[in-house]
N, C-alpha and C positions, 0 to 999 in steps of 0.2 A: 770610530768603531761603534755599530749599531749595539744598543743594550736590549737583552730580551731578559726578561724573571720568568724563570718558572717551580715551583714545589714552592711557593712559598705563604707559610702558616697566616701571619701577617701584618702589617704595615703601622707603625707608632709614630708619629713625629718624623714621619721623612725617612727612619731607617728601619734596615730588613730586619726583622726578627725571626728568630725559630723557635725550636723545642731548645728543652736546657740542654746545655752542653755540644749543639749543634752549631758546627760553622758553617758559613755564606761563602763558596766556590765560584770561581769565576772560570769560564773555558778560557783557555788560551789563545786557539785561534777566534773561536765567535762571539765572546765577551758575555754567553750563555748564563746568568745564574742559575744556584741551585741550592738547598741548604740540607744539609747533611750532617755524617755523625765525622766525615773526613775527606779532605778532598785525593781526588785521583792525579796518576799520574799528569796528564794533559789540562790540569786547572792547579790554580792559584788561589792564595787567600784573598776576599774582596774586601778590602779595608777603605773602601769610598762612602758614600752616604744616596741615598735616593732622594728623589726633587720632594715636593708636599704633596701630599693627600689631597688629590682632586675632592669633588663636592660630591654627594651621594647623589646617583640618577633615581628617575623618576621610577614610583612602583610599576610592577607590571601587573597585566591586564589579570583580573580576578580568573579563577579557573572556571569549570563548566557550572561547578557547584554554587558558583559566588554570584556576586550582582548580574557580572557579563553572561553569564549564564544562564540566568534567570530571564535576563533583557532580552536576548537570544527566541528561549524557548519560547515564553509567556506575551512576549512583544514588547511594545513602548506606550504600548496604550494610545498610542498618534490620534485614533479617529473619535478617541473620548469615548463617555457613554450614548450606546442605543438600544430606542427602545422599538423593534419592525413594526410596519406599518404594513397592514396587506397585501399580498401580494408581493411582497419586495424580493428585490435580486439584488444579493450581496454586489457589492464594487471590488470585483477580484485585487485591483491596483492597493485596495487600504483594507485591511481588515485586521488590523489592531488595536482593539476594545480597550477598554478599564470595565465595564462591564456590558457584558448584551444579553438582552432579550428579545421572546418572540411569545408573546402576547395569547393568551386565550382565543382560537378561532383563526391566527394569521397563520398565513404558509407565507415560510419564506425555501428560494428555492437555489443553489449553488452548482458551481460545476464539478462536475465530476474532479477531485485534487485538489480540491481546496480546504484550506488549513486556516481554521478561526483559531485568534490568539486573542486572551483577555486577560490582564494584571489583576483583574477584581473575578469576577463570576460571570460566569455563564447558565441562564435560566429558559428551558423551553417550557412555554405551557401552549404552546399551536404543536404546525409540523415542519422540520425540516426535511426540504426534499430535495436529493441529491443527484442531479444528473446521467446522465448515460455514460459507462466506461469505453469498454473492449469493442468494437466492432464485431458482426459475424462475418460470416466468410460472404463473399459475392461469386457470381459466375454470370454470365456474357454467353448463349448459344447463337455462334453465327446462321446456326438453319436448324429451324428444331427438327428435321430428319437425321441431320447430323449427328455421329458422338463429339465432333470437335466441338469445346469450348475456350474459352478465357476463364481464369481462376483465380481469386485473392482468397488465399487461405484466413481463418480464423483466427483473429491476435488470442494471442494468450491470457492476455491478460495477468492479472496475480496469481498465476498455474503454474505447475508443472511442465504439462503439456496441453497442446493447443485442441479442440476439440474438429473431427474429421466431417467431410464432407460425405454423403453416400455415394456409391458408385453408382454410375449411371452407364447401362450397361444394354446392348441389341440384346432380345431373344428373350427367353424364359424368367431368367432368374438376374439379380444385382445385390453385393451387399452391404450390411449397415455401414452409417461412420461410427467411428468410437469417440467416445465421451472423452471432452478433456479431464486431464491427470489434477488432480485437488493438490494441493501442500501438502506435508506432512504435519503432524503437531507440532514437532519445533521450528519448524520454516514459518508457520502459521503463527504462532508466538511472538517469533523473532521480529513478525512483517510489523514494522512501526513508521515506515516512509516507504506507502505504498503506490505514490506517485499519482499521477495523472488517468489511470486505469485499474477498474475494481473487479468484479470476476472476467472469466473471459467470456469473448461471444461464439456461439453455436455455428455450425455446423449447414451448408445449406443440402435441400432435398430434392424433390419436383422442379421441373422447368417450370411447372407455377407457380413455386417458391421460391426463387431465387436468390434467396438472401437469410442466412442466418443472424437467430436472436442476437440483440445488442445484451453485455455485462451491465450489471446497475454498476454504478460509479464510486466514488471512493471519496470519504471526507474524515478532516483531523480536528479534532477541540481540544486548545489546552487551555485550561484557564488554573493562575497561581490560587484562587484563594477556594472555589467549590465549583461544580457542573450539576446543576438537579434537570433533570429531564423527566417533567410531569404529561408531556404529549405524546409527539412521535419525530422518532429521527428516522428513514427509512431511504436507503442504498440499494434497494430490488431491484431487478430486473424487471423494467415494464412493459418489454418490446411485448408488443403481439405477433406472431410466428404464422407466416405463410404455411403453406401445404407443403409437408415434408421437411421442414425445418426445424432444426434442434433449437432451441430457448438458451437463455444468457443464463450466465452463472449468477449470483447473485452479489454485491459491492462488499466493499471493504467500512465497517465505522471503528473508531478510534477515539476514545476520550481519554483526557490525561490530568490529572493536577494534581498539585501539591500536599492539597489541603483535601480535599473529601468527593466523592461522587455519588448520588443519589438519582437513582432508577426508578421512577413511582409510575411511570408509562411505557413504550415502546420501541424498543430498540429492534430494527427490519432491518435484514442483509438477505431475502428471499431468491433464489434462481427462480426462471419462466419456466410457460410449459409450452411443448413444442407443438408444431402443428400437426393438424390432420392426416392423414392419406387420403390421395386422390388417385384418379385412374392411370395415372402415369409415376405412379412412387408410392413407398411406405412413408410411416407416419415419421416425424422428428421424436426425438427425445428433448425431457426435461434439465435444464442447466442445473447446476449444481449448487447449495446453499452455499452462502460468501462465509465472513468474518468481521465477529463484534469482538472486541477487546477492552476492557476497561483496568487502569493504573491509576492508584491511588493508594495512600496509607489508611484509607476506613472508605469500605465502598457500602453503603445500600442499596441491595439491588433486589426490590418486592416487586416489582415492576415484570413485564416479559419482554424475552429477548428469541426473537425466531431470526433462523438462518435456514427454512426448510427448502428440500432440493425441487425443482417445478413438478409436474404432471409429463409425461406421453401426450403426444397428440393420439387421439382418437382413428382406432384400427379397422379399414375396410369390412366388409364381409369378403367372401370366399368367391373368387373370380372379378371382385372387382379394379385388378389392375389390368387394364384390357390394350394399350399403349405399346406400341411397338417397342419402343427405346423406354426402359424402364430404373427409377433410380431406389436406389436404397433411402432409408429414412437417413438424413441428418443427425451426426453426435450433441448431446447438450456443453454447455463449458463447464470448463469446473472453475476451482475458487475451492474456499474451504471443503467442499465436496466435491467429488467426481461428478463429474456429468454424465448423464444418461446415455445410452446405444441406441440409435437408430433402430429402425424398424428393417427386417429383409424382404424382399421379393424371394417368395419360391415358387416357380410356376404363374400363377396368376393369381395366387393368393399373397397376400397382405401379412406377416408376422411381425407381434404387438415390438413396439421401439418398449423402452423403460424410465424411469424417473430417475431424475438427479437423485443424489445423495446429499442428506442432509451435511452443515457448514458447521463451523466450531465458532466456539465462543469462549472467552477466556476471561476472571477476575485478577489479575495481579496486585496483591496489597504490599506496593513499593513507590515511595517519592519516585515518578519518572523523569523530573529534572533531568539528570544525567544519560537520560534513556536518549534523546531525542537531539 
């Protein structure tokens, strides 16, 4: 008969024990124990002995809060101390500090997702520069008499919603695209793994722009013991914007530690500005400001932190869309801001696109250990 224990308080020298006064039940047909104040109809009293007390198993693994946790967030330190050297591009494959630096005068320069972990600190006195995120949109005109195209809309990026292409339209009039949709504050908050892509990208315009703004990209620093950032860490959007194309939203930064963070320089998360109007479209709108966040139990931050949304590209005069097949301005991306509105065709005049919306920025004074 198979033995199975269950309720039981627990184990002395081999035999069951309970609460006082409690006897040890056995089922009848399953050989069930159970310890109680009295056994049931279908059990028996269990007047046998149990085998010994196995050996205590090994502990288990610390929580988020503990070593493993820490090992986790902060890294393992693998690739030891460094100190950049100009011009450097990090080695995606290892990027587990004890402690790093970037030097007076160096640019070191990262991909857009990438997540520096340091056991010790992390110290910029150059500039980190963070790659390009979100794609703009593209389009392909098989005959530019044609309205037929090919289309790859705008990624989103860390949006809402994706920022629109202008219509491209025979005859008189075409209208703007719209601006991608920004986070909310507590989405905006909340974004702590914000992946591989930082605002979103823009919007395309003109058959001579074909392609909207790229997002500035997105980058994560946690280091356990402090983060001073006496240079620039800057996640902008840098595309330069064709004719009639909406500009990138601007990236995502993220610093994190245990112990203290200290702002004495530049924290950039900027959107672009869009391009011009030309004689076959209205202008692009401006992408929208990204998102700087900083987690710590004591932050100083004298330092500046811009997240502002790009510029409009620059608006024809009056009759200079002269172009048979005419498009609307390109929307900006958003990211912590909304993205700009394209620019309209009415007639043959040119109406002005708009500027991104400024990004948010956030101090949290919280150990983010457990955040991450």
């Amino acid at each position: 008969m198979r033995l199975r224990v269950v309720l039981v308080s627990c184990v002395t020298a081999g035999l069951l024990v309970g609460p006082a006064g409690a006897v040890v039940c056995q089922k009848k047909k399953s050989g069930v124990l159970r310890v109680a104040a009295a056994c049931k109809r279908n059990e028996v009293p269990f007047e046998g002995a149990l085998g010994p007390v196995g050996p205590s198993g090994p502990s288990g693994a610390a929580g988020t809060q503990g070593t493993a946790g820490e090992l986790r967030i902060y890294g393992d330190g693998s690739t030891g101390a460094l100190t950049a050297e100009p011009l450097t591009s990090l080695d995606e494959s290892s990027l587990q500090f004890t402690d790093f630096t970037i030097p007076t005068g160096v640019y070191v320069f990262v991909g857009s997702g990438t997540v520096i972990r340091c056991t010790g600190s992390f110290t910029n006195n150059g500039t980190l520069l963070v790659g390009d995120g979100a794609e703009g949109s593209r389009f392909f005109v098989p005959n530019t008499n044609s309205l037929e195209l090919a289309s790859r809309g705008a990624h989103p990026g860390n949006s809402r919603g994706a920022a629109m292409d202008g219509e491209r339209a025979m005859g008189v009039s075409s209208n703007p695209g719209a601006g991608g949709t920004a986070l909310d504050t507590r989405q905006a908050r909340r974004l702590l793994a914000p992946g591989p892509f930082g605002g979103g990208g823009g919007g395309h315009g003109t058959s001579s722009g074909n392609a909207g703004g790229t997002g500035g990209g997105s980058v994560t620093i946690l280091a356990a013991t402090a983060i001073v950032n006496n240079g620039v860490i800057d996640a902008s959007s840098h595309s330069q914007q064709s004719f009639g194309a909406g500009g990138g939203a601007g990236g995502v930064v993220i610093l994190g530690s245990r112990g203290s963070i200290s702002n004495n320089g530049i924290l950039r998360a900027d959107g672009s500005g869009g391009g011009d109007s030309l004689t076959d479209g209205a202008a692009g709108a401006g992408g929208g400001g990204g998102i700087v966040h900083l987690l710590a139990p004591v932050i100083n931050a004298v330092g500046a932190v811009s997240v502002v949304g790009g510029p409009p590209g620059a608006q024809g005069g009056p009759g200079s869309v002269t172009a048979s097949i005419r498009h609307g301005g390109g929307g900006g991306g958003g990211c912590g801001g909304n993205g700009g509105q394209g620019g309209i065709v009415n007639n043959s005049n040119p109406g002005a696109a708009s500027a991104g919306e400024p990004g948010k920025s956030f101090e949290s004074l919280v150990d983010p250990t457990s955040l991450f």
